[in-house]
C-alpha positions as CSV (number, residue, x, y, z in Angstrom):
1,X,-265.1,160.7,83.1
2,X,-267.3,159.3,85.8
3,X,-267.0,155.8,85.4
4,X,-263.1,156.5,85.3
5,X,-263.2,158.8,88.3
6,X,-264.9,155.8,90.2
7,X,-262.6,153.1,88.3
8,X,-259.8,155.1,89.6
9,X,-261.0,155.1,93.1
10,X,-261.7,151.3,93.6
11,X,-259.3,149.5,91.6
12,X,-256.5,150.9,89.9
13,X,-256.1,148.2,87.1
14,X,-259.7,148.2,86.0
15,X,-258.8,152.0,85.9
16,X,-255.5,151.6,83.8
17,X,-257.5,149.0,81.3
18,X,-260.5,151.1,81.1
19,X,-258.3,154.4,79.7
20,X,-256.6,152.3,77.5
21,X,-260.0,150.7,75.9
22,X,-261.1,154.7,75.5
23,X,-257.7,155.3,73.9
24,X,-258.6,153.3,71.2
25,X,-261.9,154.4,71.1
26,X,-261.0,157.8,70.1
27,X,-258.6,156.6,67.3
28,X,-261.5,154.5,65.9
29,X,-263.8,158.2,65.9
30,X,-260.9,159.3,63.9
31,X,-260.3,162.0,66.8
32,X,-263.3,163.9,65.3
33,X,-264.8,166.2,68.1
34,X,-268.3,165.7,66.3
35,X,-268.0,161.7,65.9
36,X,-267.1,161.6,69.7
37,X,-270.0,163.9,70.9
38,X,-272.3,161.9,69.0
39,X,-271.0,158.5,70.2
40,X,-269.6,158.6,73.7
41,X,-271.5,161.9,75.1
42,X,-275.2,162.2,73.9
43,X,-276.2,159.0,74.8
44,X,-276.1,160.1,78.3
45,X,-279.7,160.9,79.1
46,X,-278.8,160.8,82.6
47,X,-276.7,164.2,82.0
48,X,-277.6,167.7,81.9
49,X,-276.1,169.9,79.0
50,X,-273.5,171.3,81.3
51,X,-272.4,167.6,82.2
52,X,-272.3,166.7,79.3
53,X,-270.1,169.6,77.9
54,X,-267.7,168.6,81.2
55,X,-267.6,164.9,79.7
56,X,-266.7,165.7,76.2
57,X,-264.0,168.5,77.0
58,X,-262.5,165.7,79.4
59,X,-262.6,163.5,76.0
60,X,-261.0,165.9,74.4
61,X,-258.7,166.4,76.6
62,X,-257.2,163.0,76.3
63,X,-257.2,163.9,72.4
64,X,-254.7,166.2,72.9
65,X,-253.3,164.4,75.1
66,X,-252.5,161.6,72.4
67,X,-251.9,164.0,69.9
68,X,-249.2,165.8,72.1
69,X,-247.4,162.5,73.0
70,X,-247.4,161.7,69.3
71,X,-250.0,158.8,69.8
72,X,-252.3,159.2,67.3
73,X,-252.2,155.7,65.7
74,X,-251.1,153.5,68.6
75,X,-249.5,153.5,72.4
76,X,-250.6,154.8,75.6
77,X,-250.6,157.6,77.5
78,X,-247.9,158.3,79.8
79,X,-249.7,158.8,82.9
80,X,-251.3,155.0,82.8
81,X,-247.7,154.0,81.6
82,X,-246.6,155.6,85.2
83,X,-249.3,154.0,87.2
84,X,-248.4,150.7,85.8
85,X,-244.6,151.5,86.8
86,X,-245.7,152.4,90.1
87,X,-247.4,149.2,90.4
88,X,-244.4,146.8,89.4
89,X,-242.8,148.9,92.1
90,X,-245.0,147.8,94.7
91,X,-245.1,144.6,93.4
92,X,-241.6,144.0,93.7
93,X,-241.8,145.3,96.9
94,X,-244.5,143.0,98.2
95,X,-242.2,140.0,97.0
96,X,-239.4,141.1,99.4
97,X,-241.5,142.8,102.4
98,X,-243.5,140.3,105.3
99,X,-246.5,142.2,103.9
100,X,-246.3,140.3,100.6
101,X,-246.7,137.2,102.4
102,X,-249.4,137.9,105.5
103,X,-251.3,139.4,102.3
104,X,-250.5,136.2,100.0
105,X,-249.3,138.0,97.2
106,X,-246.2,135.6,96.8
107,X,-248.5,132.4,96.9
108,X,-250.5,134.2,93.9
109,X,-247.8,135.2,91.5
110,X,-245.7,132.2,92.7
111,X,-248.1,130.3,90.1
112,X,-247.5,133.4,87.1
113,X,-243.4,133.2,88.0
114,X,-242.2,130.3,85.3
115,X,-245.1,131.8,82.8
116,X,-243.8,135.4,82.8
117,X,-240.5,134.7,80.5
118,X,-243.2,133.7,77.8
119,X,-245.3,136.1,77.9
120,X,-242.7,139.0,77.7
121,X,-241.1,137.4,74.8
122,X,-244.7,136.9,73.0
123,X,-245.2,140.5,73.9
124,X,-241.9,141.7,72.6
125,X,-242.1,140.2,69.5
126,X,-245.0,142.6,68.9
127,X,-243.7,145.6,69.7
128,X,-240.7,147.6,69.3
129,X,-239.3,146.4,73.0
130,X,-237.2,143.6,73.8
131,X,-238.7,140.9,76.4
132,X,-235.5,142.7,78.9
133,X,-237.5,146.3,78.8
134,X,-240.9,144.7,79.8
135,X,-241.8,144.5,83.2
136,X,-243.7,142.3,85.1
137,X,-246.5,145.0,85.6
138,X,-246.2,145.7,81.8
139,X,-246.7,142.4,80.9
140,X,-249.4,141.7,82.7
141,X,-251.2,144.4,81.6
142,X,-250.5,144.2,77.9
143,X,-251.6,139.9,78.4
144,X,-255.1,141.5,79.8
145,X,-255.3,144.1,77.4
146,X,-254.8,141.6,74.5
147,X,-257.3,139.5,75.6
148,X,-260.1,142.4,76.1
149,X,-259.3,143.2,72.0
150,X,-259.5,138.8,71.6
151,X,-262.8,138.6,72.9
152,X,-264.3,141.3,71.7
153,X,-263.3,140.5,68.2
154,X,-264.0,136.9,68.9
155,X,-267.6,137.6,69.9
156,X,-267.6,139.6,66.8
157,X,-267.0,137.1,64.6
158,X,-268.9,134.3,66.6
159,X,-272.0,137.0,66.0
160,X,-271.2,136.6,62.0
161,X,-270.4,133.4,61.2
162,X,-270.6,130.9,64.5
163,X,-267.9,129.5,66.3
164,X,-264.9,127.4,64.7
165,X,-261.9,125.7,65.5
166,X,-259.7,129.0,65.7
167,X,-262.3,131.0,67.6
168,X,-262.2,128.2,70.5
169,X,-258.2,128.1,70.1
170,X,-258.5,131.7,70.7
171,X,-260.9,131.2,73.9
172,X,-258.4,128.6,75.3
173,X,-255.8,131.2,75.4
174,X,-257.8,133.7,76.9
175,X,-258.9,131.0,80.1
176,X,-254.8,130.2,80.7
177,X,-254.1,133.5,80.2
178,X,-256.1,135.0,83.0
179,X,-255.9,131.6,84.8
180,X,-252.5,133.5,85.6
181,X,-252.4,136.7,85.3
182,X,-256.0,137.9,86.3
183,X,-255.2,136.9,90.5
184,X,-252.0,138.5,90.5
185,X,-253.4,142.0,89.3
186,X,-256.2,141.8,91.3
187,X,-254.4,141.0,94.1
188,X,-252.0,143.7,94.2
189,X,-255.0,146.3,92.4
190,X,-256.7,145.1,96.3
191,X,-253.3,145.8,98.3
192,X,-252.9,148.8,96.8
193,X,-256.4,150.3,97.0
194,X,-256.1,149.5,101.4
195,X,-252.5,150.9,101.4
196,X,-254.1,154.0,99.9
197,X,-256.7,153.6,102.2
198,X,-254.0,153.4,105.4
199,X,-255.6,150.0,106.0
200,X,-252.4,148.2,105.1
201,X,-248.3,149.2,106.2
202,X,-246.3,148.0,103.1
203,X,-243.4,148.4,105.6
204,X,-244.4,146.3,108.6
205,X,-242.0,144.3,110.4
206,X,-239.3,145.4,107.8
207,X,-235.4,146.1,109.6
C-alpha cells in the first residue's frame, strides 16, 4: 500500500506495472486471506500490528476488487485500465500540442511509430482483442508487462539449469523491446507527473 501510494505519486506507469505485478500475486496465493498475510504482510518488521492490519485489508480489498470484476484467473483492474486510457489521451495530445515538441515527446516515440503495428498485432494474437482495439498506451504497457513476466521467468530458469540459446533469444527481445518502448513511457510518465504538479501547460501556445 505504501510503496504503491508513493509509486502513484512519482510515476504513474511504475504505478500501473506495479498493481498489475500484485494482481498476479494474489492469484498465485490462490486469493487465500491466510496465504497473503503470511506472504506479503508479516514480513514487514518495519510495521506495527495496526499497519499491518491497514496493509492486508488494502490487499484484500483489491481481492474483491478482482473477484467483483470477474478477474479471478486473468485481466486487470479497471481503475489501472482507466489510467492507462488517460494516458493515451494525453499522449495523443502531446503529438498534436507545441508542448509535445518543446517537451520532445514526438522525437521519443517518433522512433516506437513504425514498431507499434507489430507489437499490437503480437499483442492481439494473445488476447481476445483485435490489434484495431489496442491502443498505443495499451500496447506499451502490455510489451513492458510481458517483459517483467520474461525475465523473471528467464532468471528462473537461468538459476536452474544455466543459460541457452532460447534464454538469450528471449533477452534479445526484451533489449529491443524496451529499446522502444521504455523512453516513450517514461517520457510521458515525466510530463505527466509536472502537469500534475502545474509545472507544465499541456495547452500552451495552442489556438
Amino acid at each position: 500500500m505504501l510503496t504503491a501510494k508513493q509509486k502513484r505519486k512519482e510515476n504513474i506507469a511504475e504505478y500501473i506495472l506495479y498493481l498489475w505485478q500484485l494482481e498476479d500475486m494474489l492469484r498465485a496465493l490462490e486469493f487465500s486471506p491466510e496465504k497473503i498475510y503470511a506472504t506479503l504482510v508479516e514480513p514487514h518488521a518495519e510495521l506495527d500490528q495496526e499497519q499491518k492490519q491497514t496493509l492486508f485489508f488494502w490487499y484484500m480489498d483489491m481481492v474483491n476488487l478482482l473477484k467483483t470484476e470477474g478477474k479471478e484467473q486473468a485481466g486487470h483492474l479497471e481503475h489501472t485500465l482507466h489510467l492507462i486510457a488517460d494516458l493515451n489521451d494525453l499522449h495523443q495530445h502531446l503529438l498534436r500540442a507545441p508542448v509535445g515538441r518543446e517537451q520532445g515527446y514526438d522525437r521519443v516515440f517518433a522512433a516506437l511509430a513504425p514498431e507499434l503495428p507489430k507489437l499490437k498485432a503480437a499483442i492481439a494474437g494473445d488476447s481476445e482483442m483485435t490489434a484495431a482495439e489496442i491502443s498505443d498506451m495499451e500496447a506499451c504497457f502490455r510489451a513492458l508487462y510481458s517483459v517483467m513476466l520474461c525475465r523473471l521467468k528467464g532468471a528462473a530458469k537461468n538459476d536452474a539449469k544455466g543459460t541457452d540459446k532460447k534464454a538469450e533469444a528471449a533477452e534479445r527481445y526484451v533489449q529491443d523491446v524496451l529499446a522502444v518502448v521504455s523512453p516513450v513511457v517514461a517520457r510521458l510518465a515525466a510530463i505527466h507527473r509536472a502537469a500534475e504538479r502545474g509545472e507544465i501547460d499541456l495547452y500552451k501556445d495552442m489556438a
